[in-house]
C-alpha positions in Angstrom: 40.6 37.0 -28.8 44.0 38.4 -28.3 45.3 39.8 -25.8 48.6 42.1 -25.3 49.6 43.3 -21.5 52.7 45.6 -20.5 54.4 44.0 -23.7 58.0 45.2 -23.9 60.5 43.4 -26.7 64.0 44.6 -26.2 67.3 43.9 -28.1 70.9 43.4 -26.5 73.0 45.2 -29.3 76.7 44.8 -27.5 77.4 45.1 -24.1 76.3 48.5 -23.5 73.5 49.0 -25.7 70.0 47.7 -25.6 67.9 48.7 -28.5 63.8 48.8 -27.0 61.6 47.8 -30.2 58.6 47.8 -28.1 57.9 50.0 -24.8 54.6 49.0 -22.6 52.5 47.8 -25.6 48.9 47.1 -24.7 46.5 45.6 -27.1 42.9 43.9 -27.3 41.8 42.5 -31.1 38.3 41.2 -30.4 37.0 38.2 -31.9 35.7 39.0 -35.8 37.4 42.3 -36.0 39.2 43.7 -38.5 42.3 45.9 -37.7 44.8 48.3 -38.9 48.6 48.2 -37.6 50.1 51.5 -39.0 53.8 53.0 -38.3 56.7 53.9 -40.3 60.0 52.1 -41.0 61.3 51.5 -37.5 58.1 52.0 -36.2 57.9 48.6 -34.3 55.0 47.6 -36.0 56.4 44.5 -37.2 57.9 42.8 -34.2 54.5 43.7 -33.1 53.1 41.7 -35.9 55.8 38.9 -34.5 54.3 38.9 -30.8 50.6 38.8 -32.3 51.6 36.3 -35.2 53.3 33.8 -32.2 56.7 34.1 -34.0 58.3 35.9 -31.5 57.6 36.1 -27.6 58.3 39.7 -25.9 61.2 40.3 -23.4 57.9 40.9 -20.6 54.8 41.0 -20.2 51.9 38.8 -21.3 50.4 37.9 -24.2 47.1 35.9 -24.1 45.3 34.4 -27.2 41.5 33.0 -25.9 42.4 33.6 -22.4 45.7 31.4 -22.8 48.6 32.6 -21.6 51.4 32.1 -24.5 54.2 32.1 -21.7 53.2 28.7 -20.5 53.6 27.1 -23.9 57.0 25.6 -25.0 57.9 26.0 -28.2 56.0 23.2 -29.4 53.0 24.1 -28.4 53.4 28.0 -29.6 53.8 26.1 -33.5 51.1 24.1 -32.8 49.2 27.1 -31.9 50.6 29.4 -34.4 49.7 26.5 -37.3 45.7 26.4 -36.1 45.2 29.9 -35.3 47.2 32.3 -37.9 47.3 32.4 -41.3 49.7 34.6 -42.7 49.6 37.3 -45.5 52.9 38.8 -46.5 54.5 41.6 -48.6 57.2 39.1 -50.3 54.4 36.7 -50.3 56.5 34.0 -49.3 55.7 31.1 -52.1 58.6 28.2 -53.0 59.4 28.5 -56.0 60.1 24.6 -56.6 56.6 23.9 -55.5 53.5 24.1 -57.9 51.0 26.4 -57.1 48.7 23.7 -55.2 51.7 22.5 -53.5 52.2 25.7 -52.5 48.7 26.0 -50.6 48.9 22.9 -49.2 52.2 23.3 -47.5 50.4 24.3 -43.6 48.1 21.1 -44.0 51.3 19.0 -44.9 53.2 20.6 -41.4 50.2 20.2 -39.3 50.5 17.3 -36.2 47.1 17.0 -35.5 44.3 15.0 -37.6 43.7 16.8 -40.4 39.1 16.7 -41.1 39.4 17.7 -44.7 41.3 16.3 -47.8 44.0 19.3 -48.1 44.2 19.0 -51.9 40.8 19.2 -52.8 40.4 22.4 -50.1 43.5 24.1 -51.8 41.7 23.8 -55.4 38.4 24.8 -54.3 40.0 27.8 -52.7 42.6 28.4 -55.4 38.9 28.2 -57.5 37.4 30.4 -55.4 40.1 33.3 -56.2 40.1 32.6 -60.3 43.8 30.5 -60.4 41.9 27.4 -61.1 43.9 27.0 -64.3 47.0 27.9 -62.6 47.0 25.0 -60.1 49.8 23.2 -61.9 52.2 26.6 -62.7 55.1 27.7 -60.4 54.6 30.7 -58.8 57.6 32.6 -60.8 55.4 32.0 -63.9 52.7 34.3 -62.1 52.1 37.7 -61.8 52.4 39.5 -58.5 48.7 39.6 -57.9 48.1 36.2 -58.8 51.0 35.3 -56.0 49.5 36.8 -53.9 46.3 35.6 -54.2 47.8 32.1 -53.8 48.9 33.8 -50.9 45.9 34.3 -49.6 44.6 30.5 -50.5 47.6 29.2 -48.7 46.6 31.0 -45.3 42.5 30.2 -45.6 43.6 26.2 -45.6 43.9 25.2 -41.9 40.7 27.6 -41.2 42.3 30.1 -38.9 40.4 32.6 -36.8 42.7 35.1 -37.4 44.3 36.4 -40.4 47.8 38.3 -40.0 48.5 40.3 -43.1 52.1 42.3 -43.6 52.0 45.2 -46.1 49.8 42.9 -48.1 49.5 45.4 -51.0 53.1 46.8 -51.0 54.7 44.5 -53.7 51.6 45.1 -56.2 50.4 47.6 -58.6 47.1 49.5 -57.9 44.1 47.6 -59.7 46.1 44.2 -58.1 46.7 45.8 -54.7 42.5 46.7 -54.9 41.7 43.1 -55.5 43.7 41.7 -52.8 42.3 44.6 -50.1 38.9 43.3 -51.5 39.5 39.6 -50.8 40.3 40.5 -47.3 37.5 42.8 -46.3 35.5 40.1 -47.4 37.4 37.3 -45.2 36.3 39.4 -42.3 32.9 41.2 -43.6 31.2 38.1 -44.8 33.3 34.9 -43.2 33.7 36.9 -39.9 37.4 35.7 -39.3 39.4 38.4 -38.0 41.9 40.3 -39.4 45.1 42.6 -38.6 46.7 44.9 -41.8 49.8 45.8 -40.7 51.1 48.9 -42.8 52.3 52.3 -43.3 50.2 53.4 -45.9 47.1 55.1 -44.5 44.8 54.4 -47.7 45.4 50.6 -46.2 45.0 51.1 -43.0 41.8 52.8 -43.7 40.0 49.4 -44.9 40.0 48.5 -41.3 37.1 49.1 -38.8 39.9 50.4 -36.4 43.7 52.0 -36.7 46.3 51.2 -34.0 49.3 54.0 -34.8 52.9 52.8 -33.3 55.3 54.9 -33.2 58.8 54.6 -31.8 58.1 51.2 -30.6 54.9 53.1 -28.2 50.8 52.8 -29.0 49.6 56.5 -29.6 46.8 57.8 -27.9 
């Protein structure tokens, strides 16, 4: 499904210092897998995130997503892309605050250019259902608690369909019992809906949910 060749992402600092973030970086997710990203702070696991996620492009090498080369897209096709393919998990979770809670999931359908098959409000409540915030469909998302937020979260990434789920520290703003629910709902996106799933992290007990661990460290894959 994705592939990552000879992947280097480097940053010009000032003139005479160029910070490397990611050194030779070669990576295959196959389709309907579910994998862990794990590194510390600094690690380069998140600018790896980036690449994979389509919201950054590397300094060199290639990056192919179904045997499409990502370099030949402009920018407009790369969000195009990004929209169909990805749907994004994060640690801040990422909700507007001035938007309900159904609002909130349908925000990808509303950005979408291309014919949309499904009505976008009744798929954000029958996922929103699906994940027990029925009730909270008309609440703003500073009236919920963090599992909850994240869990709309969650609903918010499922609504274009995507075949690949991109989650960032997905448990690292929540307590334990919440961060357990949310690990659940994702093993399940990938056990029983087969969509495929990258954890990025630096906790271990995370990583561990996944079929498979990549370990980065100082912006280099470990053997």
């Amino acid at each position: 499904m994705i592939k990552i060749s000879h992947v280097n992402k480097e940053y010009v600092l000032d003139a005479d210092n160029i910070f490397h973030a990611l050194t030779d970086i070669n990576v295959e997710i196959k389709d309907k897998e579910f994998v862990s990203i794990i590194g510390q702070s600094g690690s380069g696991k998140s600018t790896l995130m980036h690449i994979i996620g389509l919201l950054d492009r590397p300094t060199t090498g290639k990056v192919t997503v179904n045997d499409q080369d990502v370099s030949k897209l402009n920018d407009d096709e790369i969000s195009l892309l990004r929209n169909d393919f990805v749907g994004f998990i994060f640690q801040q979770f990422n909700l507007i605050n001035k938007l309900t809670v159904i609002e909130n999931v349908m925000l990808p359908s509303i950005y979408s250019r291309k014919k949309l098959t499904f009505d976008p409000q009744q798929k954000a409540f029958e996922l929103l259902k699906r994940f027990g915030l029925e009730t909270k469909i008309k609440s703003y998302p500073n009236k919920l608690s963090g599992g909850q937020q994240q869990r709309v979260a969650i609903a918010r990434a499922l609504i274009m369909s995507p075949k690949l789920i991109l989650a960032d520290e997905p448990t690292g703003n929540l307590d334990s019992k919440s961060g357990e629910i949310v690990l659940s709902l994702i093993r399940d996106l990938n056990h029983k809906e087969k969509i495929t799933v990258i954890i990025v992290t630096h906790d271990m007990n995370v990583a561990k949910q996944a079929s498979r661990i990549i370990r980065i460290k100082d912006g280099k894959i470990e053997k």
